[in-house]
C-alpha positions in Angstrom: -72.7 -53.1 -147.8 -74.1 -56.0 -145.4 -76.8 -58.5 -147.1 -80.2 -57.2 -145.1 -81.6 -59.2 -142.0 -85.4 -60.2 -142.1 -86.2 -60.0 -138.6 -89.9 -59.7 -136.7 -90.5 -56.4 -135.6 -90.1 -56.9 -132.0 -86.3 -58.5 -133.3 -86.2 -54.4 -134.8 -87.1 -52.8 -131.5 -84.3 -55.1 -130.1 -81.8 -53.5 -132.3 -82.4 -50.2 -131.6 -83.2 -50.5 -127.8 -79.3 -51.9 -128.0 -78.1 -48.7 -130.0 -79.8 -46.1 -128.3 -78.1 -47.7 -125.5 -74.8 -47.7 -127.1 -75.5 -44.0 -128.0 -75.1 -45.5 -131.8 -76.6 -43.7 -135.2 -79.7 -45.6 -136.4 -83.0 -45.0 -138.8 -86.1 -46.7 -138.9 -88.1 -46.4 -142.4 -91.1 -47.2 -144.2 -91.7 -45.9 -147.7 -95.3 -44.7 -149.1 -98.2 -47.9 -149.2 -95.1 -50.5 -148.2 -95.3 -52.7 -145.3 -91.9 -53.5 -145.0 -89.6 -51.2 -142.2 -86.3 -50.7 -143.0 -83.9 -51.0 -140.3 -79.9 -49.2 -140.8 -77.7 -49.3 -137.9 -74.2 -47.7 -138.0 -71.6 -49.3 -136.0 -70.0 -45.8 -134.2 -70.7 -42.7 -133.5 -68.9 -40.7 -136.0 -70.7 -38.3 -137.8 -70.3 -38.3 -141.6 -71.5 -36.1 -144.1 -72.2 -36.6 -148.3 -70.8 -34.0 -150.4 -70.9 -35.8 -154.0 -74.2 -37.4 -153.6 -72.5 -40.4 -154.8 -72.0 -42.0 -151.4 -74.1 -45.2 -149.9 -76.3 -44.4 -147.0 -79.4 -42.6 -145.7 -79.1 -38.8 -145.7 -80.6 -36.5 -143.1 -80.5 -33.4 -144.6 -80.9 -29.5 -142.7 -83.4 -26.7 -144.4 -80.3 -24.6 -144.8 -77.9 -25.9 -147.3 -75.2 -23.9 -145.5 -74.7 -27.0 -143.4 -73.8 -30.1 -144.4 -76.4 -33.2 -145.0 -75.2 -35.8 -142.9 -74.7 -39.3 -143.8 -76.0 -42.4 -141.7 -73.6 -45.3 -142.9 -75.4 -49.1 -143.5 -73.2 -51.1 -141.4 -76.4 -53.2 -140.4 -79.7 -53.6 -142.5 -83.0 -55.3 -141.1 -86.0 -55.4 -142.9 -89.3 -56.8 -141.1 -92.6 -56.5 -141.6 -95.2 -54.0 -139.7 -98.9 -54.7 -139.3 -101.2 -52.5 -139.0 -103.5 -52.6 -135.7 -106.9 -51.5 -134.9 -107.0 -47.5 -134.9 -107.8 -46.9 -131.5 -109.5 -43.7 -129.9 -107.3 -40.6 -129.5 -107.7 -37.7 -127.3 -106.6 -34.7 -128.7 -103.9 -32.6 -126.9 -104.6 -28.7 -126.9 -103.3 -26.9 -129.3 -101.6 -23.9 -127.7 -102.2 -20.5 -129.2 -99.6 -18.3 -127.1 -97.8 -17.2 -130.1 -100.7 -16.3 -132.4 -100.3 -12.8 -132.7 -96.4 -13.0 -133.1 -97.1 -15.5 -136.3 -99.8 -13.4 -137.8 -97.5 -10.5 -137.9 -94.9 -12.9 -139.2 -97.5 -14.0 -142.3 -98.5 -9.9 -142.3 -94.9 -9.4 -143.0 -94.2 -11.5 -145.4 -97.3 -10.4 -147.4 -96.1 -6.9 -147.1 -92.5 -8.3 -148.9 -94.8 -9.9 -151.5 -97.2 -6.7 -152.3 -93.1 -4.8 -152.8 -92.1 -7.3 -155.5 -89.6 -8.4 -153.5 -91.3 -12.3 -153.3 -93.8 -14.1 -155.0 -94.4 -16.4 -152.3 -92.4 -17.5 -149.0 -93.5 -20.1 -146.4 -93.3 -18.9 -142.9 -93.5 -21.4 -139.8 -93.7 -21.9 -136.2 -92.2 -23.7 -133.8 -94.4 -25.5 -130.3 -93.4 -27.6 -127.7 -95.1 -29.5 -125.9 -94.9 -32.2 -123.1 -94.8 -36.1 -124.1 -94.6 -39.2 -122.0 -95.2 -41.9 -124.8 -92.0 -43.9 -125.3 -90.3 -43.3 -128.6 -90.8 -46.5 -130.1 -94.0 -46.3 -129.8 -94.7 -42.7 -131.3 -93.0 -44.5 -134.0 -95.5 -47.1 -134.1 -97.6 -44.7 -134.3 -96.9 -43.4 -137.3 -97.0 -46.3 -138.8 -100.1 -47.2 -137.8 -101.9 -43.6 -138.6 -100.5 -42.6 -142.2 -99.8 -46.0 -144.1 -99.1 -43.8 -147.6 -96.4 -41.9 -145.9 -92.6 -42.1 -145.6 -92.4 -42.7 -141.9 -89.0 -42.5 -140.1 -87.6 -43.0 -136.9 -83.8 -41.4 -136.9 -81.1 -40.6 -134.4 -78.0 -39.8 -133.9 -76.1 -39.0 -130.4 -74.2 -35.9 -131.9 -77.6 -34.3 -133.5 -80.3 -35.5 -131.9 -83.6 -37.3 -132.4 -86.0 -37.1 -135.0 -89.5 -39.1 -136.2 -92.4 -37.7 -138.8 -94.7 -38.8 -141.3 -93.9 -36.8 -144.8 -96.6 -36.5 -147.5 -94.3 -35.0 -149.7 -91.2 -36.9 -152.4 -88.1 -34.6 -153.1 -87.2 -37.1 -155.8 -86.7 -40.5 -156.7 -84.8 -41.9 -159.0 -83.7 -45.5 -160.9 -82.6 -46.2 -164.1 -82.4 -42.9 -165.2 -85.9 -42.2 -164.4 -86.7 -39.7 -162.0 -90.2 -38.7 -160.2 -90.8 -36.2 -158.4 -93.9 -34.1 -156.9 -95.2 -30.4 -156.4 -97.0 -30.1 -153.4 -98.8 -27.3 -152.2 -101.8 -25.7 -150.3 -104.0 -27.4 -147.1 -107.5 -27.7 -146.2 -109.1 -29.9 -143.2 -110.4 -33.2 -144.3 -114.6 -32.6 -143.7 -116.7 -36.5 -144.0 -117.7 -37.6 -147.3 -116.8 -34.1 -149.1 -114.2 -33.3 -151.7 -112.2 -30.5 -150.8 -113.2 -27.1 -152.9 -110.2 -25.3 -153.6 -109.9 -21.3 -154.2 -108.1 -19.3 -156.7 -105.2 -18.4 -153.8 -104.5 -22.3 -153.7 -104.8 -23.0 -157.1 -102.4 -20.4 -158.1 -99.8 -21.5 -155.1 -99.7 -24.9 -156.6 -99.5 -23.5 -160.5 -96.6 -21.6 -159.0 -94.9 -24.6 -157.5 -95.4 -26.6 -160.5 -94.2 -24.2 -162.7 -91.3 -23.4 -160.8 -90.0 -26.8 -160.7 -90.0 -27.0 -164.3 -87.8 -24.1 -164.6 -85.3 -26.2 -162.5 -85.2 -29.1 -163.7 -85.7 -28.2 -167.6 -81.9 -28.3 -168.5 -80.7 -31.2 -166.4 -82.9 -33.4 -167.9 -83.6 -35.6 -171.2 -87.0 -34.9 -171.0 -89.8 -34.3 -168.4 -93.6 -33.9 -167.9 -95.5 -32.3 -165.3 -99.3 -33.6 -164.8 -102.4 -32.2 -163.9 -102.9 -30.9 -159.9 -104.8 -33.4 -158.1 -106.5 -33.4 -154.7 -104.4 -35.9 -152.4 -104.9 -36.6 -148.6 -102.4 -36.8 -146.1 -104.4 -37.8 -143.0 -106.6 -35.5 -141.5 -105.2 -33.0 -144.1 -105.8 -32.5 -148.3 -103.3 -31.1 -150.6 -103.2 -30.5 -154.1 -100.7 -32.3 -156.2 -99.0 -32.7 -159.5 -96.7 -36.0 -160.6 -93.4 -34.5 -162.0 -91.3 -37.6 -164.3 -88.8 -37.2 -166.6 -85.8 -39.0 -167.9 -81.7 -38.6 -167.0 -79.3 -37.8 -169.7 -75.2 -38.9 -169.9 -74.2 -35.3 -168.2 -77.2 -35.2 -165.7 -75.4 -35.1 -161.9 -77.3 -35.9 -158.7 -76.0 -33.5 -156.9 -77.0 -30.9 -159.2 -80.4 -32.1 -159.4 -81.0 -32.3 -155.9 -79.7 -28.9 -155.0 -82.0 -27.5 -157.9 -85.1 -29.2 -156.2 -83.9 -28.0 -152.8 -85.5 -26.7 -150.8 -88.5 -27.1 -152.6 -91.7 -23.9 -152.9 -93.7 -25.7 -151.1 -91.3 -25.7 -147.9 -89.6 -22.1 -149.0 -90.7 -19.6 -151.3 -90.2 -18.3 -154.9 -87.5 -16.8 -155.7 -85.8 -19.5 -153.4 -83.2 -17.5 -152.1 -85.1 -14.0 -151.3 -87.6 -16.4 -150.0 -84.7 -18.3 -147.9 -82.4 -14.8 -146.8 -86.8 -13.7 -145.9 -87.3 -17.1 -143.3 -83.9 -17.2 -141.5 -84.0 -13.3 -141.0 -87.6 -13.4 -140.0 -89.0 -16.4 -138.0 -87.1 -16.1 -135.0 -86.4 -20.1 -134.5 -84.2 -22.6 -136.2 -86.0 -25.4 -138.4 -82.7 -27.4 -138.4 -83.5 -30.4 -140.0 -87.7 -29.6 -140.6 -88.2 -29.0 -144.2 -84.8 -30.6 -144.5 -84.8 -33.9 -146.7 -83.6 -37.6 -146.1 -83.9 -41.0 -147.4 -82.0 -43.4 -149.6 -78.9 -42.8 -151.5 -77.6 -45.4 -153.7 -78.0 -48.1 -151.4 -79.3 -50.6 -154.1 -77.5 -49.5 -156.9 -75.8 -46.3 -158.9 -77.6 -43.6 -158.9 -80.5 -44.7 -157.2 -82.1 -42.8 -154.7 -85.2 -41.9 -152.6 -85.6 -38.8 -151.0 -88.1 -37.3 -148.9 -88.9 -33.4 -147.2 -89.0 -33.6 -143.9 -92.9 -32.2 -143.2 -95.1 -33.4 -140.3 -92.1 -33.8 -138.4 -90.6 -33.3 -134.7 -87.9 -33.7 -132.6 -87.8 -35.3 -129.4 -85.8 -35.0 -126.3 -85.5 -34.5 -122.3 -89.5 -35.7 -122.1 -90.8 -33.0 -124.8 -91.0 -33.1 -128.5 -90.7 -29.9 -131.0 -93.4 -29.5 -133.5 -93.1 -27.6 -136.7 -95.8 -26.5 -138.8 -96.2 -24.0 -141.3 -97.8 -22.4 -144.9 -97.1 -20.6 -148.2 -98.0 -17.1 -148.2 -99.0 -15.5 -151.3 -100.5 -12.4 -152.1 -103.8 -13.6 -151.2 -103.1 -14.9 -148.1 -104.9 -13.9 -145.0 -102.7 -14.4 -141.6 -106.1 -15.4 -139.6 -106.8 -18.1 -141.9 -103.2 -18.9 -142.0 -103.2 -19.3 -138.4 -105.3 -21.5 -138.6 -103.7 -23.5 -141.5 -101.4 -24.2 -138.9 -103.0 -24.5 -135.6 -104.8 -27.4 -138.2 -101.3 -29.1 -139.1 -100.2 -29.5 -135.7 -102.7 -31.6 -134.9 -101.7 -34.6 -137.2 -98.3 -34.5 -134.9 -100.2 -33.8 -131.5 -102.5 -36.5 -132.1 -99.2 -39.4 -132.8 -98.2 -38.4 -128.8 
């Protein structure tokens, strides 16, 4: 692997303006509360894939494991450094409502599957499209600039497209045998100087999460520990969440642990594959690579890696971007108020273009 660059910024947006050019693979990254933007730039335009997990790269990884996660090779590495510039004012683009009634049925259905036994919770999502005229690099600046204690990424590739977001959520990390990761679940709109009150239908969904994660991880680790939920924000947005650490032993694999975690409750359901089979029958789009994962794999060292789900996401292309946005359905859900769980969502996207 290359020693990494440091470069200015505007030395970064040189690099990729030459790629995109080239039609070349590249990602743009900054982790959670970090300044420094990390810059990989693969020399072709072959498209690799990880299989082992044991690989060195940065993964981009689909919802549906039936495809393979691809692998972005480190021929290049820049680091530089962004700062952060005054927020300015943004005017909100409308949030179209066209396909309101098709969603609520979607949420009404998948309560119905719940109230049979058949799930105990599935996430259902939408798809919208919208016009956009900002340049990409700057959506990515963007990002940057808006949501500091997020994994921002810029990522493309010419054989699968282009992708940027601003994920609140960790799939897992892991160094020295130590491994963190996160459950994640239920929204409300950030209101002025007020903590967010939370109901018994979110506190359950995140109990449920938490709980379930355990279950997964409980025999491919040494040990683990799950801590208490905790209100977090995520922009305009809160979430309840709960630390999850615990410690590798000799016969834990990567791989393994990764498909356990994947995909996670909070992006899915529970039981993960009713909830799965439930979402590709039912939602009538493809997420692709939304609720995928990506990040780091073993770039500085064995067994070292940094992954991320791919929320508060979209794709761009051919002057429009695709937003995703979507929420976990239990059986005290209510498909107004989860329309309007997402119609909230969107705009933390809408509001980057």
């Amino acid at each position: 692997m290359p020693y990494p660059r440091i470069e200015s910024f505007d030395v970064l947006a040189t690099e990729v303006i030459g790629h995109l050019t080239d039609e070349l693979p590249f990602v743009l990254y900054r982790k959670p509360g970090e300044k420094r933007v990390t810059g990989l730039f693969q020399n072709d335009s072959s498209l690799n894939f990880t299989f082992g997990f044991d690989e060195k790269g940065f993964v981009f990884a689909p919802f549906d494991t039936q495809n393979d996660a691809i692998l972005l090779r480190a021929d290049k590495i820049v680091f530089s450094e962004f700062e952060k510039s005054p927020k300015t004012s943004i005017s909100e683009k409308e949030v179209t409502s066209s396909d309101k009634d098709a969603h609520q049925d979607l949420v009404q259905k998948g309560i119905t599957e719940i109230k049979k036994g058949n799930l105990k919770k599935v996430v259902l999502s939408r798809k919208i499209e919208t016009e956009v005229s900002t340049s990409h690099q700057k959506i990515f600046s963007n990002l940057l600039n808006s949501y500091p204690n997020a994994f921002c990424y810029w990522f493309h590739h010419p054989k699968v497209g282009m992708w940027c977001g601003a994920t609140p959520e960790t799939l897992v990390q892991v160094k020295d045998d130590n491994l963190r990761t996160m459950s994640l679940a239920a929204t409300t709109k950030v209101v002025d100087n007020q903590l967010p009150l939370w109901g018994d239908k979110e506190m359950e969904e995140q109990q449920m999460v938490s709980d379930h994660i355990a279950g997964r991880l409980h025999s491919k680790l040494k040990s683990f520990e799950v801590g208490k939920a905790e209100s977090v924000m995520a922009g305009s947005l809160w979430h309840l969440k709960s630390e999850i650490t615990g410690e590798l032993s000799k016969e834990s694999n990567l791989r393994e642990i990764i498909m356990a975690l994947h995909p996670t409750p909070a992006v899915c359901g529970i039981p993960t594959e009713s909830a799965k089979d439930f979402i590709l029958k039912n939602e009538n789009y493809q997420r692709k690579y939304y609720t995928g994962y990506l990040g780091e794999l073993n770039l500085w060292g064995e067994q070292e890696i940094a992954l991320y789900v791919n929320l508060r996401c979209m794709e761009l292309g051919d002057g429009k971007a695709s937003i995703f946005v979507g929420g976990g359905i239990t059986m005290a859900s209510d498909p107004q108020s989860e329309w309007v769980e997402t119609q909230n969502k969107s705009k933390t996207m809408l509001s980057i273009l």
